[in-house]
Backbone as CSV, one residue per row, in Angstrom:
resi,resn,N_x,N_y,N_z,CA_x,CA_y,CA_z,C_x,C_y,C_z
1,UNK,79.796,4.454,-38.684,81.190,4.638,-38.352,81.385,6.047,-37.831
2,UNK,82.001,6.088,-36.700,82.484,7.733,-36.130,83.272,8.186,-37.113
3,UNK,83.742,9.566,-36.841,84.555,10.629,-37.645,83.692,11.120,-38.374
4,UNK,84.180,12.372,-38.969,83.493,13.613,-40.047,83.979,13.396,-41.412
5,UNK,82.925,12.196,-41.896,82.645,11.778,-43.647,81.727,12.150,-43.806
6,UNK,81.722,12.674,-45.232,80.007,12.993,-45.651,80.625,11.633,-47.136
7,UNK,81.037,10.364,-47.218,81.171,9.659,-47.970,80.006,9.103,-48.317
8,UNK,79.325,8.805,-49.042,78.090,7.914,-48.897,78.309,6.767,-49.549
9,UNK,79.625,6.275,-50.068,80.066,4.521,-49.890,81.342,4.393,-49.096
10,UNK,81.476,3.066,-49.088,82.706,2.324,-48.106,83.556,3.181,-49.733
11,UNK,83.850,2.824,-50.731,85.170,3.183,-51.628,84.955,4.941,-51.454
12,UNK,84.138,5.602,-51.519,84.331,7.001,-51.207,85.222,7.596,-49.792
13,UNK,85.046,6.501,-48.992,84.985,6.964,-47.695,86.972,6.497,-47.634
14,UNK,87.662,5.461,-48.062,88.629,5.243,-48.177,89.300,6.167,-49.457
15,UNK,88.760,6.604,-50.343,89.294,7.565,-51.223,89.435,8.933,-50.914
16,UNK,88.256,9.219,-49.962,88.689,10.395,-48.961,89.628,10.600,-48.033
17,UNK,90.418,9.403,-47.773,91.235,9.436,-46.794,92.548,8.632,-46.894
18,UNK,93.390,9.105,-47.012,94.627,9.033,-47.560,95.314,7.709,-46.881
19,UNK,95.188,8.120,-45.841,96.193,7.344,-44.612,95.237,6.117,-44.684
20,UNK,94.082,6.368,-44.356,93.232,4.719,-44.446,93.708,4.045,-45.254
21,UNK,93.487,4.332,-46.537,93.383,3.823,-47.482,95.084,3.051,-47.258
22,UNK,96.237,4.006,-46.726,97.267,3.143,-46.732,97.257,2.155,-45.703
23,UNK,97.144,2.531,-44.325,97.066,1.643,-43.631,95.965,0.085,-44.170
24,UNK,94.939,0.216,-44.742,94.451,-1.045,-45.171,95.310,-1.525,-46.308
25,UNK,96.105,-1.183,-46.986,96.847,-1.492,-48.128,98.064,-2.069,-47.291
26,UNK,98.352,-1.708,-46.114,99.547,-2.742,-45.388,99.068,-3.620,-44.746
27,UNK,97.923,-3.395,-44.376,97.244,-4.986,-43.484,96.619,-5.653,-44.503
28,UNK,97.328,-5.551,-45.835,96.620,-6.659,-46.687,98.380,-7.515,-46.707
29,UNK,99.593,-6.921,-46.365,100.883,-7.775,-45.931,101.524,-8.174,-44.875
30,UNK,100.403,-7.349,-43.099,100.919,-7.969,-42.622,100.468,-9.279,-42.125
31,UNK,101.329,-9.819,-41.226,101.607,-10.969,-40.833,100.804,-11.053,-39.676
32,UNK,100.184,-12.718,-40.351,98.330,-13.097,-39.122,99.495,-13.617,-38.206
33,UNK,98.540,-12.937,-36.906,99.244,-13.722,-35.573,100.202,-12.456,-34.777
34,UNK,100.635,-11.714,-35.492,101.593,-10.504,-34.777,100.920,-9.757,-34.555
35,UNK,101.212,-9.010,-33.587,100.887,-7.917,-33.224,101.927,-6.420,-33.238
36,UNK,101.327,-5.322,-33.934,102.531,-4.466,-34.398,101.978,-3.180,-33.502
37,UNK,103.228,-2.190,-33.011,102.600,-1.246,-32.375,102.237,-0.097,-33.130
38,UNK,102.089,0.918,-32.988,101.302,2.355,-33.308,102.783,2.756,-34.524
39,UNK,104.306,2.771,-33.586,105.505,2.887,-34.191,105.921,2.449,-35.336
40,UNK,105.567,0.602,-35.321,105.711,-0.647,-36.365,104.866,0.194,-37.419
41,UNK,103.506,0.282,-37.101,102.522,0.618,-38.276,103.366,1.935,-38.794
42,UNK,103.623,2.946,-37.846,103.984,4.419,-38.771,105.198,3.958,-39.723
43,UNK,106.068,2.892,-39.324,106.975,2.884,-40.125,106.742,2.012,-41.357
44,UNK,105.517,1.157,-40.993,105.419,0.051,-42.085,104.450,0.874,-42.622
45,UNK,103.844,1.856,-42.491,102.693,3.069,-43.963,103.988,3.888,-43.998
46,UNK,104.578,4.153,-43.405,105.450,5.711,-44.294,104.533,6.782,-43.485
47,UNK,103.524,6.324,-42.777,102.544,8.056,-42.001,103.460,8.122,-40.744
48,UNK,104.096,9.216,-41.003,104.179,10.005,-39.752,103.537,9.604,-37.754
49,UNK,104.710,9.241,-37.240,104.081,8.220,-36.076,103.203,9.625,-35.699
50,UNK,103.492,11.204,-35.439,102.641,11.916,-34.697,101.515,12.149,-35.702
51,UNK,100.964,11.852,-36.863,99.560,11.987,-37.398,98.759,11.055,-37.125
52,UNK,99.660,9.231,-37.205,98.693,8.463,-36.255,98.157,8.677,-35.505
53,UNK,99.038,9.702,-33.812,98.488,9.815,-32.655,97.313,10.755,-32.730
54,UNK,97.324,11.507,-34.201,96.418,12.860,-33.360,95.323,12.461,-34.738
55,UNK,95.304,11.940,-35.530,94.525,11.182,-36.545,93.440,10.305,-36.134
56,UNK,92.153,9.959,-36.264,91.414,8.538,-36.036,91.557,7.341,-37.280
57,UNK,92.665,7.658,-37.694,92.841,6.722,-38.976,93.078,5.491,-39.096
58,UNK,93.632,5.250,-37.526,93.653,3.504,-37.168,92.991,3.324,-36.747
59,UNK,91.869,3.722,-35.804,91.097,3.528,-35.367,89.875,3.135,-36.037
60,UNK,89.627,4.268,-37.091,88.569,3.868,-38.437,88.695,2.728,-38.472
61,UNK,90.313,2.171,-38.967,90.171,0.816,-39.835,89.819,-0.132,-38.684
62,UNK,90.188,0.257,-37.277,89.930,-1.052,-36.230,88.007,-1.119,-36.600
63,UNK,88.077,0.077,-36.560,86.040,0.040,-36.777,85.736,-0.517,-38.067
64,UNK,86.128,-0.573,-39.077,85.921,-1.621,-40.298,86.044,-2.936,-39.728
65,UNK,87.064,-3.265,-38.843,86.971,-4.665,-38.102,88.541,-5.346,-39.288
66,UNK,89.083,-4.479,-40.082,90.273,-4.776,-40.695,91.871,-5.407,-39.541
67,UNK,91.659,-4.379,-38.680,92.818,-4.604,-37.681,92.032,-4.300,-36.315
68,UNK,92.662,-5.381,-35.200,92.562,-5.612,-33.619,93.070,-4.746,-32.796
69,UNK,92.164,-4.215,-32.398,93.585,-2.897,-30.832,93.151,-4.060,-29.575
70,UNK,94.840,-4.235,-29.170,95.393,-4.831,-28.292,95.948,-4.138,-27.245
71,UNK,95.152,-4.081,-26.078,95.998,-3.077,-25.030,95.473,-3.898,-23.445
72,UNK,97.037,-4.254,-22.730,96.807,-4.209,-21.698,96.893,-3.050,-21.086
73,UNK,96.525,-3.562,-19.763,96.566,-2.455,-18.421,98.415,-2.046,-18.532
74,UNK,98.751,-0.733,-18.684,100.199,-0.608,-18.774,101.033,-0.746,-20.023
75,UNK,100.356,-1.516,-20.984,101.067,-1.559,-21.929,100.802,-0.701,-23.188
76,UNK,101.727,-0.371,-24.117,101.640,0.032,-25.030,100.143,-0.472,-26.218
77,UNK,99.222,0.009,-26.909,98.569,-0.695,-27.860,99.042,-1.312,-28.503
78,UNK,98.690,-2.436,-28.994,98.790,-2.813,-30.208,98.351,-3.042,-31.368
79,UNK,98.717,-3.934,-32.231,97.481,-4.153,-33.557,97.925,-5.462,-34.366
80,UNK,96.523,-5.937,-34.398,96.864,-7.038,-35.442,95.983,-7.250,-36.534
81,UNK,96.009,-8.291,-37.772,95.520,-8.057,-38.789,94.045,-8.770,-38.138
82,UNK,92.566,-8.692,-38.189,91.815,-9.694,-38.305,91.730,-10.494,-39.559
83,UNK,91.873,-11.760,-39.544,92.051,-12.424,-40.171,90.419,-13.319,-40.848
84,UNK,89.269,-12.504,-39.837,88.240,-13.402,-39.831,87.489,-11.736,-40.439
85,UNK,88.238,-10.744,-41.013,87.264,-9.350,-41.639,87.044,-9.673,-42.994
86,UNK,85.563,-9.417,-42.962,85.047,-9.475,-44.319,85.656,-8.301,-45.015
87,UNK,85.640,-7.180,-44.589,86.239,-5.922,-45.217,87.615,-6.205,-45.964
88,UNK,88.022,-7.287,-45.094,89.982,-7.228,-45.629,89.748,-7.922,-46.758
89,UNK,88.991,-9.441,-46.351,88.832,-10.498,-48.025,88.272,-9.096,-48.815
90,UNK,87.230,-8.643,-48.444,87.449,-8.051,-50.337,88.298,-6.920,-50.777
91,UNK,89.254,-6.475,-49.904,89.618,-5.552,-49.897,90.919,-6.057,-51.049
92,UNK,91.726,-7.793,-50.291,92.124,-8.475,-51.079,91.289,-9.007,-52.763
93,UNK,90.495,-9.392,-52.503,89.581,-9.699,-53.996,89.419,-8.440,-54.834
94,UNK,89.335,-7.200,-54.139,89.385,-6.079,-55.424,90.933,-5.590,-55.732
95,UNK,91.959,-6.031,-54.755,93.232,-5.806,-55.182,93.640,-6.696,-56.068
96,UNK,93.356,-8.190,-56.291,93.198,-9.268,-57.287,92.289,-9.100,-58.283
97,UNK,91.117,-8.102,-58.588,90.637,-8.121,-59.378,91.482,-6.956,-60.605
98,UNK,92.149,-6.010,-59.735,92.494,-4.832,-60.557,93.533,-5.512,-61.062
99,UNK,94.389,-6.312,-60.180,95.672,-6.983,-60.759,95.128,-7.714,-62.236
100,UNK,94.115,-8.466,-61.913,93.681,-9.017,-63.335,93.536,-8.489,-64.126
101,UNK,93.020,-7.553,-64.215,92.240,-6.571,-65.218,93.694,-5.440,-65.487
102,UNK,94.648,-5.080,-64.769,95.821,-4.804,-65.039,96.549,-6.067,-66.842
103,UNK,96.333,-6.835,-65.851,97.390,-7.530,-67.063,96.499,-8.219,-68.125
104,UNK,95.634,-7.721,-68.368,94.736,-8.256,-69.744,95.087,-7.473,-70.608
């Protein structure tokens, strides 16, 4: 994966990084089939639309294969959830596991 981690796991590498870690925590709600822009996402994490732009933090997660960049010729990017990422199922299965282990 590009960018400057010295993480040496996938959970280090999202615990190092704030914004990842949120942005995958909202593409575990959004909605398969839409596509949201750079704007949608800053407002649906709470990050700041200008740290997205100057950040590789969506981009990371597009490189996990979590979320799709959608860009025509002229148009704005976009993003959608992949729905077929192994990264997201477990990303969901360890958010269901803590939930479990929460309420025991």
């Amino acid at each position: 994966m590009q960018g400057d981690t010295t993480a040496e796991t996938g959970w280090a590498f999202v615990a190092d990084n704030d914004e990842v870690a949120t942005i995958i925590n909202t593409a575990l709600t959004m909605e398969e089939g839409e596509t949201y822009s750079r704007s949608e996402l800053a407002e649906m994490t709470g990050i700041a639309l200008k740290t997205l732009h100057l950040m590789d933090d969506v981009e990371h997660v597009v490189e996990l294969g979590i979320l799709e960049k959608h860009q025509s010729e002229g148009e704005e990017v976009a993003y959608s959830v992949n729905e077929d990422s192994t990264v997201l199922e477990k990303a969901r299965e360890f958010g269901d596991a803590v939930t479990a282990a929460q309420s025991d």
